[in-house]
C-alpha positions in Angstrom: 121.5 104.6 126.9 121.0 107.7 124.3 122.2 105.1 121.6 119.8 103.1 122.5 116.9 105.8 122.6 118.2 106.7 119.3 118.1 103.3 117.9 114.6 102.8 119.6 113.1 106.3 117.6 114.4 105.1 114.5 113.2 101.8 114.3 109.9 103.6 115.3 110.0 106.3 112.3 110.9 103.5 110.1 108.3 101.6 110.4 106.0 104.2 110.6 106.4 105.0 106.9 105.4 101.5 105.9 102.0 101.2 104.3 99.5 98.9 105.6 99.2 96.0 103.7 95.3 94.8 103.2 94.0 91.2 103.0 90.6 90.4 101.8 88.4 87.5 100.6 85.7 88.0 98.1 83.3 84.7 97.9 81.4 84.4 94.5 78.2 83.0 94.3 77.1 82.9 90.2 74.3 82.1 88.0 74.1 81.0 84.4 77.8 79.9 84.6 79.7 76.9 85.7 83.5 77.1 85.4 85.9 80.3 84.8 88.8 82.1 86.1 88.9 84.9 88.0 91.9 87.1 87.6 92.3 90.5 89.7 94.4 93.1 88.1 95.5 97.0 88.9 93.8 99.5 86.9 97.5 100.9 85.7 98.0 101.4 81.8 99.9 98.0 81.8 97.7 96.2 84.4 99.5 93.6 86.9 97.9 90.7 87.7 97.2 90.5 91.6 95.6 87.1 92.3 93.5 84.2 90.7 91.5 81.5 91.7 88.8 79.1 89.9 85.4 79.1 89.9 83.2 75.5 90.2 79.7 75.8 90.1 79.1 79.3 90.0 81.1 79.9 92.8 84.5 80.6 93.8 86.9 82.4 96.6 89.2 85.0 95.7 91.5 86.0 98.2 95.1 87.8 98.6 97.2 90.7 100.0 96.9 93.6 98.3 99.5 97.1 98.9 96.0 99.2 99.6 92.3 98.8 99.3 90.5 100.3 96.5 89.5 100.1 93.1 90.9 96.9 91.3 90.0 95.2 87.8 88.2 92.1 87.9 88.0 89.5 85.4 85.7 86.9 85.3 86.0 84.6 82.3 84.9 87.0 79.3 83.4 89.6 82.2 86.0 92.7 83.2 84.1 94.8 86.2 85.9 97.6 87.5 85.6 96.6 91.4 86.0 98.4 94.7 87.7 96.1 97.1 87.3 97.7 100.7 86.7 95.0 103.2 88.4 92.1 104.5 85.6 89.6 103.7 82.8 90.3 101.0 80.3 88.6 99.0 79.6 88.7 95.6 76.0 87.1 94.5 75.0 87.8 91.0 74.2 86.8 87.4 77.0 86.1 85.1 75.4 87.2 82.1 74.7 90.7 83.8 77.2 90.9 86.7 77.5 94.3 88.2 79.6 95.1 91.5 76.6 97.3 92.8 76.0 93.8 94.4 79.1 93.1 96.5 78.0 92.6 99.9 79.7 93.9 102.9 82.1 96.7 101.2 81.4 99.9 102.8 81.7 101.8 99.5 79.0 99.7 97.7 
C-alpha cells in the first residue's frame, strides 16, 4: 500500500511540472489581397517556424498547438506583424496593405 501511495504522489508531482500546452485558431478575413501564406514563427534570434496554412480570397485559418500563449511572429506574404496570440479562437479582419494586430478580435490582450 505505501508503494503504491508513493507511486500515486509521484506520478502526481510529475505531471504537475508539465506546461500546459495551448491550441488556438486565428481566422483571417483580408482586403486588397487574394492568395499568400501565412507562416507563424517564435520571436527567438533564430526564429522556428510553428505553423502555416494558405490564404484564398483574403481569408484563411491558422491553427496549431503552441508550448504557451503569447507573443508570436506572424508572416503574411511580404507582411511580418509581431502578434499576441492569447485565446483559443480569434479573428483577424483587416487590410492587407495596412494590417495591424490592434484588430484581432477576441484576444484578451488586444
Amino acid at each position: 500500500m505505501k508503494i503504491f501511495l508513493c507511486l500515486l504522489l509521484l506520478i502526481g508531482m510529475t505531471s504537475m511540472g508539465k506546461a500546459q500546452e495551448f491550441k488556438f485558431r486565428l481566422k483571417g478575413d483580408f482586403i486588397n489581397v487574394d492568395t499568400a501564406t501565412i507562416a507563424l514563427y517564435t520571436l527567438d534570434e533564430a526564429p522556428r517556424l510553428l505553423a502555416s496554412a494558405k490564404m484564398e480570397n483574403g481569408k484563411f485559418i491558422l491553427k496549431g498547438t503552441l508550448p504557451e500563449s503569447g507573443y508570436y511572429r506572424i508572416q503574411i506574404g511580404a507582411v511580418k506583424q509581431n502578434i499576441i496570440l492569447d485565446a483559443p479562437d480569434m479573428f483577424w479582419p483587416t487590410d492587407y496593405l495596412n494590417a495591424d494586430a490592434r484588430y484581432i478580435k477576441n484576444s484578451p490582450a488586444v
